[in-house]
N, C-alpha and C positions, 0 to 999 in steps of 0.2 A: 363201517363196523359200528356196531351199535355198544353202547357202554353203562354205565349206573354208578351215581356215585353218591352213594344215599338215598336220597327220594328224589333225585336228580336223573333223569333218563339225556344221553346225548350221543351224539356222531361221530367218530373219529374219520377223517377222510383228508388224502394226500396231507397229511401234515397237520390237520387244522383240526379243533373242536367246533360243532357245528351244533342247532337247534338243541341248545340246551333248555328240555321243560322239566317243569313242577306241577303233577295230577295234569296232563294233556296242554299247558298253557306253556309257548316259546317264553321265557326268561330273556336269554342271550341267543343272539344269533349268528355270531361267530366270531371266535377268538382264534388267530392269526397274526401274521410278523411278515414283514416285507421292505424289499430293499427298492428305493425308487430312486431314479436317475432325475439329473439336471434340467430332465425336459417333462418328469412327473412319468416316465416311461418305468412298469415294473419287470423286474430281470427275473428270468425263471431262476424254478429251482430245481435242484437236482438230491432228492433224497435216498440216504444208507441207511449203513447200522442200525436196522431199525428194530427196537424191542422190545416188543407189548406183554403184558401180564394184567389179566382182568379174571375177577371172579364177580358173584352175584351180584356187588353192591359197591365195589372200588377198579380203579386201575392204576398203572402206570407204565408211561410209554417213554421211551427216549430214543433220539435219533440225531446222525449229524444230517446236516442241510449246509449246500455249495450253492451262491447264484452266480449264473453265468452271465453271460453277453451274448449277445444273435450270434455271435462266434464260437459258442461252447466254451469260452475263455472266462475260468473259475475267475471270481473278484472277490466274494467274501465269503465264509463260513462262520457257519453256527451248532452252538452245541445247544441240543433242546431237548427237557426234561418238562414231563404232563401228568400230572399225579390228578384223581379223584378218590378221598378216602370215603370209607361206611359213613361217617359223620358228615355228609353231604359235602364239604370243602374243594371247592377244584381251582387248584394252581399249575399254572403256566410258566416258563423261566426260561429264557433264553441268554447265552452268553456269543457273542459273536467277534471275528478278527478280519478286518482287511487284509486279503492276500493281495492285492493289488491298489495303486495310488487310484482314487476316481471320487468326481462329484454327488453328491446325493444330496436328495432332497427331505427323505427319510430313510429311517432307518429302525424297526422295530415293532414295536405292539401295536394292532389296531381290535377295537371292541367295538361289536357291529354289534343293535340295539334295535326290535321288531318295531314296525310301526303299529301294528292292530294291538290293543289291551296296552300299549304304552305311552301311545300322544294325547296329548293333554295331562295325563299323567304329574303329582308333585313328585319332587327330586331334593334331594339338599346334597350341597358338592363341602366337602370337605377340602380348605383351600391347603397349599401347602407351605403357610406358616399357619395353619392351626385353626384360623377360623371357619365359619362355616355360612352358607347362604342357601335360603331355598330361593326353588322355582316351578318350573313346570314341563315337559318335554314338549315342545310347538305344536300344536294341531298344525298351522297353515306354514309352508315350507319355511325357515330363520334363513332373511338373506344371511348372518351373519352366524358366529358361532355363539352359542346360546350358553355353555358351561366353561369355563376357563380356569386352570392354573389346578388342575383336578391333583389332590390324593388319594379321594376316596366318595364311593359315589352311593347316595341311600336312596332307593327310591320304591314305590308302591304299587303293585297292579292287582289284578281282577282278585276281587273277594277280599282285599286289603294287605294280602299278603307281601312282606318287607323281603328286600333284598338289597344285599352291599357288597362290592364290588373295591379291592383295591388296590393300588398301582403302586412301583417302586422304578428308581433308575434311570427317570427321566420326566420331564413337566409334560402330563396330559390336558389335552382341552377334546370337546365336543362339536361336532357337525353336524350339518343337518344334510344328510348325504342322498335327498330325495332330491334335490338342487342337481346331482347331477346323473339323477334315473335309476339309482340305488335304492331300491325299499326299505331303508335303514338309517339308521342316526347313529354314527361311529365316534368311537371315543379312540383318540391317536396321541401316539408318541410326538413332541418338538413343536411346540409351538409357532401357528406360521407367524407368528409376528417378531419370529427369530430368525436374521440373515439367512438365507437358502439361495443356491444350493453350498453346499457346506465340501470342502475338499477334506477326502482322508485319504492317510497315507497307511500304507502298509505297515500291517502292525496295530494302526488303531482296533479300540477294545469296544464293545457295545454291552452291555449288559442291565436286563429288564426282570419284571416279574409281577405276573396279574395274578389275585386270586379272590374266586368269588365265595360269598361265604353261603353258607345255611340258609335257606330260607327259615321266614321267622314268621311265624301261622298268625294271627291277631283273632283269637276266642277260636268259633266254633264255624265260623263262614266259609262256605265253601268258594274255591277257587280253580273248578275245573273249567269256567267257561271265557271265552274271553270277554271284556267289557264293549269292544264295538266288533261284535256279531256281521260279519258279511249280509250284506242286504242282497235281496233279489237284483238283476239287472233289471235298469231303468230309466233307457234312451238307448234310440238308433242313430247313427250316425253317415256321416257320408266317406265314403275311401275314395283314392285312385293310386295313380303307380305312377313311377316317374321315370323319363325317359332316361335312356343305355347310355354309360361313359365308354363303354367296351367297342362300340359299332353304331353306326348312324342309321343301321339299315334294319328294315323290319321286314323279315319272307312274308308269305302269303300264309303260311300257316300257322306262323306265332300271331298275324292278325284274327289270322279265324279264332283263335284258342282267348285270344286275349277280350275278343268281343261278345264270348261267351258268359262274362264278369261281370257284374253288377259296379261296373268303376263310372266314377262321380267325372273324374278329370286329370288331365295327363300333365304333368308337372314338368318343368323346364326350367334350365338357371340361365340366367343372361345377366354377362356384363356389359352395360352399354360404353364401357371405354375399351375394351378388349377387343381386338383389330380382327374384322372379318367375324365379326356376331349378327347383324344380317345375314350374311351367307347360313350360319347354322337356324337362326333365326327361321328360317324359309326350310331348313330340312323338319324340325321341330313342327313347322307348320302340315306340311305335307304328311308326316307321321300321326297328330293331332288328325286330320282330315283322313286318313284311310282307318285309324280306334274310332271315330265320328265321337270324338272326344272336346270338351271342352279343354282349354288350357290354363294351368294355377302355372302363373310366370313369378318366378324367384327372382328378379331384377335388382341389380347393383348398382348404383349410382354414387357419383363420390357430389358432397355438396357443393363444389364449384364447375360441373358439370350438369348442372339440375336441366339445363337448354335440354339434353339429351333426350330428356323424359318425353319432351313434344315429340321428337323425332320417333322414338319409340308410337306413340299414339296416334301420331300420321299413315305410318304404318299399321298400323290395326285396323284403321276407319277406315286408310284406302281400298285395302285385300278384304275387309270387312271378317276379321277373324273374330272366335268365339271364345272371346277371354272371360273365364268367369272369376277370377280372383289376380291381383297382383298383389304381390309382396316387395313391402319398400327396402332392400338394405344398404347401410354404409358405407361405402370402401373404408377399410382401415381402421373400421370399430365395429365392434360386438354386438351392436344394438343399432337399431334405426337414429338417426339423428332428428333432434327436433325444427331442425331447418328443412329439412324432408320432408315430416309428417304435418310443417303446418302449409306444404304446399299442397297438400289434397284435397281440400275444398276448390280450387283452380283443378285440377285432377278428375276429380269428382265430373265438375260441370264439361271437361273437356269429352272424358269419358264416363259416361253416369249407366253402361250396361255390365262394367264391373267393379266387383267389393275389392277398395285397398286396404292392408294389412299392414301392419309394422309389428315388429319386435325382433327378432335374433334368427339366425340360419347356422345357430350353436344350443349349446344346450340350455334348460331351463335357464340355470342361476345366473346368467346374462343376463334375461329378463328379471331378474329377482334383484339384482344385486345393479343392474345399473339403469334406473328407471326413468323413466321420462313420462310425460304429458300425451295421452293415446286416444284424447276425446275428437280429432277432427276422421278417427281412423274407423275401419267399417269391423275389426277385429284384431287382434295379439296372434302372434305365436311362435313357437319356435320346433325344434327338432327335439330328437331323442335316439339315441341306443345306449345297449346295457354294458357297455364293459370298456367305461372307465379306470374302474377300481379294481375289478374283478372278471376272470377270465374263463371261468371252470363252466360247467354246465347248468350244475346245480343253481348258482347263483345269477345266472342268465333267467333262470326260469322263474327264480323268488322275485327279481329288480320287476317283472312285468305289473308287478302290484303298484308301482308307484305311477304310471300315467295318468292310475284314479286320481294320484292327490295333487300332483302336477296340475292338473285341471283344473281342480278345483280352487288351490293357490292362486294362479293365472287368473280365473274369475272374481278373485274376491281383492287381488291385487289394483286389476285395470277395470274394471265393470265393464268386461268387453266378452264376445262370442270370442271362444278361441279355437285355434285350427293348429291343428301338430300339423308341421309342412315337411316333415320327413321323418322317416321310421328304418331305422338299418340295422344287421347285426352288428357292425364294427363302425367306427369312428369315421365321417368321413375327414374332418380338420381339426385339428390342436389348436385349439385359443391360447392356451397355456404356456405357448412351445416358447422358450427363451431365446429362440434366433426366429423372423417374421418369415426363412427362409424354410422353417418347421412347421409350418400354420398347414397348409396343404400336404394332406396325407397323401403317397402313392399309390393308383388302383390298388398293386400288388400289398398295400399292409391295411386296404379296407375290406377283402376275401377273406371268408371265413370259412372254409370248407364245409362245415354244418349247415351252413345253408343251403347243400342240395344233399341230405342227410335227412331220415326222419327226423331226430331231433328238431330240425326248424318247423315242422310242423306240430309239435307239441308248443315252443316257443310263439307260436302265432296265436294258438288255442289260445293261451295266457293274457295273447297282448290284448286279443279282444273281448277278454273276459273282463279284464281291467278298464277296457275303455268303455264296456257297456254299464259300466257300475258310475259313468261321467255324464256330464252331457257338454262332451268336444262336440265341438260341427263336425268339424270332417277332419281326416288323417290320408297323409300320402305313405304306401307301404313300399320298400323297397322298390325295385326298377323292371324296366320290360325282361329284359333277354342278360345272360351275358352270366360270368362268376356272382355279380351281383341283382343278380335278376330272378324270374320264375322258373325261367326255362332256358335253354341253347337255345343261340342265333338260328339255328335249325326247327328250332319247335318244341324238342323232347323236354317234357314238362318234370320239375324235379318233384320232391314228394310234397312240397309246401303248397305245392298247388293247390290240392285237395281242401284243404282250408279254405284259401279263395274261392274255391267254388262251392262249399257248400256256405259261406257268407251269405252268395250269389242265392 
């Protein structure tokens, strides 16, 4: 639903305010409330009473709002009031009660913040005892969180024009929420440097309230464009696809379909302590050998197993396989180890016909936030999907903008080529998860139905619209066959096809 609240044009959608601009330029990119669990897991909602009133130039909407559990089993409620007057003003206010005892991690406002016309951007944060600090919103992704202990937030975009934003009800800080494939820099309720997750018991109270003011015009400059203008795309890059969790087996016909692609290399994970990975090892290969595909092996190794690695290489040189990429990872950490990465010159010389990689087989801010030494390595990289934070459609399609800057970060990080080594709609592991028994997501909660849905083929448009604005090497997209694939173990190609093959 589209809204006006002043000279303020914006979205109203399930609950949220959404692309709030001024003369065509995003402002805010969306103001939202969320309940997250002990494991950063968010609880749907369930929206009533709901009661809009908009004329030319204001609104106001109020509703209640219930989040559940996978079970339908209400835990908290909230009462939520959305005003925008003629005077440009739009405030937010939420008051909420635990119906039930449960952990959280959060609980309330989040204020998402564009990247295009706003990075590098100054800012001065209003602290909340009073004083005040400037800065700047980060061009290259902030391992850390860049604004802290927020009341109130001032800051400047395209043609000068001022805007202030400000919060009540609870201590906000800022993110740099491209860290985890989000196009956006969020400003959130509870500081994490506050014990989490937080137990409430039935009956506790939440109560918040944002509100953004007026913009403030500086003379006669105009402010309809943005400040970093989308440039033409400029680099090709290389893709492939990564082999099926769902089935080991490839028909004849999903080979025919798949060899019609313009795919770089067929992508495989192996742990070499995980009992019977030779036996898959040799399916992977035979699969590999009928795509006439090279193989990018995702390889696990824990550091007092490193023997392993020969053993791994023995086997390559024996069967004389065509490995064009390995990737070094950790057992038991997020990041490649530096006992790892400085065995790759030994590596190198054992095996000098392929490129070794290090960095994460998680998302970006692994690589950003625990860094290490990547000069013995042939390139960086890590993974990506969109929905972390955010589950809707819309916001699937906005998050494809940030692989450009993802890349870009990554290169100015490690002065290395970098290679996204996996591309999926849903999650496939939880770094985050507070039991190690949560790290591994199950097929059934990495299926996203969309994905054989036109939708995924609009979502693909995006990804490589984003990536042709970079210069990645190469990107592994999604899997052969299966829920998480192109196609059924049958062949029947779902709509995202169409994409891949006009890449091709």
């Amino acid at each position: 639903m589209k809204l006006r609240a002043g000279d303020y044009e914006l979205l109203y959608d399930g609950g949220s305010l959404r692309k709030i601009k001024y003369q065509g330029v995003e402002v805010v990119r969306m103001i939202y409330f969320a309940l997250r669990d002990h494991n950063w897991g968010t609880f749907d909602k369930i929206i009533s009473d709901e009661h809009v009133e908009t004329d030319e130039r204001s609104f106001k909407i109020s509703y209640t709002c219930i989040n559940v559990t996978e079970n339908q089993v209400p835990v908290f409620e909230w009462k939520v009031e959305l005003e925008g007057t003629a005077a440009g003003a739009i405030t937010a206010e939420i008051a909420g009660t635990a119906l039930q005892d449960i952990r959280r991690n959060r609980a309330g406002f989040c204020i998402l913040h564009p990247i295009e016309g706003v990075a590098g951007q100054p800012v001065t944060i209003v602290h909340e005892n009073g004083t005040e600090s400037t800065s700047h919103f980060p061009k290259y992704i902030a391992p850390d969180d860049p604004f802290l202990m927020i009341r109130s937030m001032k800051w400047e975009m395209a043609g000068g024009t001022k805007y202030q934003m400000d919060v009540e009800g609870d201590t906000f800080e800022t993110e740099d929420q491209r860290n985890w494939g989000d196009a956006s820099y969020k400003t959130f309720c509870t500081p994490l440097s506050k014990p989490y997750p937080v137990q409430l018991h039935k009956g506790d109270s939440v109560w918040q309230r944002v509100r953004l003011q007026p913009p403030v015009v500086q003379g006669n400059r105009p402010c309809s464009v943005p400040i970093n203008p989308t440039v033409a795309p400029s680099s090709t890059f290389e893709w492939g696809i990564a082999a099926s969790i769902e089935t080991n087996d490839l028909a004849p016909e999903v080979v025919k379909k798949l060899k019609t692609l313009a795919l770089s290399h067929y992508r495989i994970d192996l742990d070499v302590a995980a009992e019977g990975w030779m036996t898959d090892f040799s399916t992977y290969c035979e699969n590999a050998y009928q795509l006439e595909l090279p193989l990018e092996v995702a390889l696990t190794v824990s550091d007092e197993e490193s023997d392993q690695l020969d053993e791994f290489i023995g086997l390559c040189q024996y069967h004389r396989l065509n490995v064009k990429r390995v990737m070094l990872f950790s057992r038991g950490r997020v990041t490649t180890s530096q006992t790892l990465i400085e065995l790759i010159p030994n590596l190198k010389s054992s095996f000098p016909t392929a490129q070794w990689g290090v960095g994460t087989n998680f998302n970006f801010t692994e690589l950003n936030r625990n860094r290490f030494e990547a000069k013995e390595a042939d390139f960086v990289t890590f993974s990506y999907h969109p929905q972390v934070h955010a589950f809707d459609s819309i916001s699937i399609l906005e998050n494809a903008e940030t692989l450009q800057y993802q890349v870009e970060s990554a290169e100015f990080l490690y002065q290395k080529p970098v290679h996204i080594n996996f591309i999926s709609l849903r999650a496939r592991a939880n770094p985050y998860a507070s039991s190690s028994g949560d790290v591994l997501i199950p097929i059934a909660k990495q299926i996203d139905v969309r994905q054989k849905e036109d939708f995924a083929k609009g979502w693909l448009s995006a990804i490589f619209q984003s990536l042709s604005h970079s210069s990645v090497a190469s990107v592994t997209l999604l899997r052969t066959v299966g829920e998480l694939g192109l196609m059924t173990p049958a062949g029947d190609v779902y709509p995202l096809f169409e994409i891949f093959s006009k890449k091709n």
